[in-house]
C-alpha positions in Angstrom: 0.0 0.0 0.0 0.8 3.8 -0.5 1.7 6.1 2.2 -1.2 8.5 3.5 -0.9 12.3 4.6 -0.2 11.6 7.8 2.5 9.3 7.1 4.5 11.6 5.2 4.3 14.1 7.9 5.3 11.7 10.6 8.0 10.6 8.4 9.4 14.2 8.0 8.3 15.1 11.3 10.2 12.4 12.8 13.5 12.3 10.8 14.0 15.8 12.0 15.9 16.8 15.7 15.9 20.3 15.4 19.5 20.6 14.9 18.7 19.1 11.4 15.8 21.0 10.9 17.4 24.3 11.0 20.1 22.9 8.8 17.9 21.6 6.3 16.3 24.6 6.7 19.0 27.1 5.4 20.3 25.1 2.8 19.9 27.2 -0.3 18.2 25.1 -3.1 17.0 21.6 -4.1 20.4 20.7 -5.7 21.8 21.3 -1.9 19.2 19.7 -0.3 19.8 16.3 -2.1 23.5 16.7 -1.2 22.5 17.1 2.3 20.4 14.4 2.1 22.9 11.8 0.9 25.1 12.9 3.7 22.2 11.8 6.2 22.3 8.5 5.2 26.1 8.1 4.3 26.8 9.0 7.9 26.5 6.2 10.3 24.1 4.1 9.3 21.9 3.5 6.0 18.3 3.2 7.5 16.7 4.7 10.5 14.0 3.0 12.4 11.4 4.5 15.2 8.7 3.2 17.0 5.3 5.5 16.5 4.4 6.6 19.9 1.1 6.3 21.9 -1.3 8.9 20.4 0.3 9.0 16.8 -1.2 7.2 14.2 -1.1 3.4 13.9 0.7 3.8 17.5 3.7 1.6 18.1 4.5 0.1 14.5 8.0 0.5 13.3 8.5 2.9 10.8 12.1 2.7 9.1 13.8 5.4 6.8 16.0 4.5 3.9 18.2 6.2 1.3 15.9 6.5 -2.1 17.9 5.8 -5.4 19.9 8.6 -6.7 20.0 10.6 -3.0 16.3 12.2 -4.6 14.9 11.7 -1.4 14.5 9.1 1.5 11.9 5.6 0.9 9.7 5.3 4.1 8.1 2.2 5.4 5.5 1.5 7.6 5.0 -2.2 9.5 0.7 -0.8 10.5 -1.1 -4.1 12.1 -3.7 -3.3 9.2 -1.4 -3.7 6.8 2.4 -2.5 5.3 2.7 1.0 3.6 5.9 1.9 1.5 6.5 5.4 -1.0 9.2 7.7 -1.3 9.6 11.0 0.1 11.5 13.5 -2.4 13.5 16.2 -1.1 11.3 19.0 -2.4 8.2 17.6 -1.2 10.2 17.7 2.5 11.3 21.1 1.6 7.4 22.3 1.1 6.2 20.4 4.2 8.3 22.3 6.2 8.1 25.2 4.3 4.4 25.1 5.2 4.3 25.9 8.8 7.2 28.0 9.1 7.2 31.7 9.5 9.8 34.0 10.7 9.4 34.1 14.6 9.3 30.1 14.3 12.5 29.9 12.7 14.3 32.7 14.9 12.7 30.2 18.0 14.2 27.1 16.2 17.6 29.0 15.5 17.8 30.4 19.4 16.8 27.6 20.9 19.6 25.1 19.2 22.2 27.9 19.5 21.5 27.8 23.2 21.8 24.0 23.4 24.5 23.6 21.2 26.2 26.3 23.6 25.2 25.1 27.1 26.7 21.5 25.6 29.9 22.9 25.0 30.4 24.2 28.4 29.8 21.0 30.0 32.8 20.0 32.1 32.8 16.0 31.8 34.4 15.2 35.3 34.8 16.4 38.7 37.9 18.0 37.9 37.7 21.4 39.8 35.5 19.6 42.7 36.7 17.7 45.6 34.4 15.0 45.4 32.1 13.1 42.3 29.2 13.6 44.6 29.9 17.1 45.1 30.3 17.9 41.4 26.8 16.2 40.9 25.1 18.3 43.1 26.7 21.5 42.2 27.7 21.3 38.6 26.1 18.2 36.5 22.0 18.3 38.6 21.8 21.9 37.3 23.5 21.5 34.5 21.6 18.7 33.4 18.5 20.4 33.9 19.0 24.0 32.3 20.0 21.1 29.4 16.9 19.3 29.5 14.7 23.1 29.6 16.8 24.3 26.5 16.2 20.7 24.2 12.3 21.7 25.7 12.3 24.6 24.2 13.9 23.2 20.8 11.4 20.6 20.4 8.5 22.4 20.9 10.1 24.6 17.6 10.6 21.7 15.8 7.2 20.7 16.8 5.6 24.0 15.6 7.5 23.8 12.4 6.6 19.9 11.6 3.4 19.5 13.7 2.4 16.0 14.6 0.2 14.3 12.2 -2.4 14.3 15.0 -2.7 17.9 15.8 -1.4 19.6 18.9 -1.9 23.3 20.2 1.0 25.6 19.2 3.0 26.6 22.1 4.1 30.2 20.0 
């Protein structure tokens, strides 16, 4: 079977962190995108796999990304209890998905909010080097840091999420 509306917005939805999103975002034309695309899957591994979540449609079946023939675009799967669905997702038709919802104070959320991330990760210090004892570098320096971490990736998935919405829709937060 084909893939329906909703899974062609999960599968962009979900082969997004918002990271990637705002990468994909400024790349400059389709010819880039494709580029960018082969990268994905070059890097690491081939496919990508995810388990829909409770709420989603056809909730927990396996949906798997792989590269499409020619770096064009990625060919989805999904393993529904009613039945297996399969089609390929071009680069463009990402492109306009995302393109959809976006508007300026969404993407200057998105680009904050995974500046501030990938900043707050660079200053993490990964041992108690400065402290006297591992539990008193837990309390003082990884507890909080670990939760102004956990606010900021918050904050980037709810852009991410306003950008890509679920295919089940949720209230925007902005």
């Amino acid at each position: 079977m084909n893939l329906n509306d909703d899974d062609i917005q999960m599968a962009v939805r979900d082969f997004f962190s918002p990271a990637l999103l705002l990468e994909f975002i400024d790349l400059p034309d389709l010819h880039a995108r494709v580029q960018w695309g082969e990268k994905q899957f070059d890097e690491g591994q081939r496919s990508r796999s995810v388990r829909r979540l409770e709420g989603e449609p056809d909730a927990g079946c396996l949906t798997r990304w792989s590269a499409a023939p020619g770096g064009c675009g990625f060919r989805y799967d999904v393993d529904a209890r009613g039945g297996a669905r399969s089609g390929f997702v071009h680069w463009h038709d990402v492109h306009r998905t995302v393109n959809s919802c976006l508007t300026p104070v969404r993407y200057g959320t998105l680009r904050a909010a995974v500046e501030a991330v990938a900043a707050h990760d660079a200053a993490y210090v990964p041992g108690p080097a400065p402290f006297r004892t591992p539990e008193l570098w837990a309390s003082l320096f990884y507890r909080p840091w670990a939760r102004r971490a956990s606010g900021l990736e918050l904050k980037a998935s709810a852009a991410l999420d306003s950008i890509c919405p679920p295919a089940k829709a949720q209230p925007a937060l902005f």
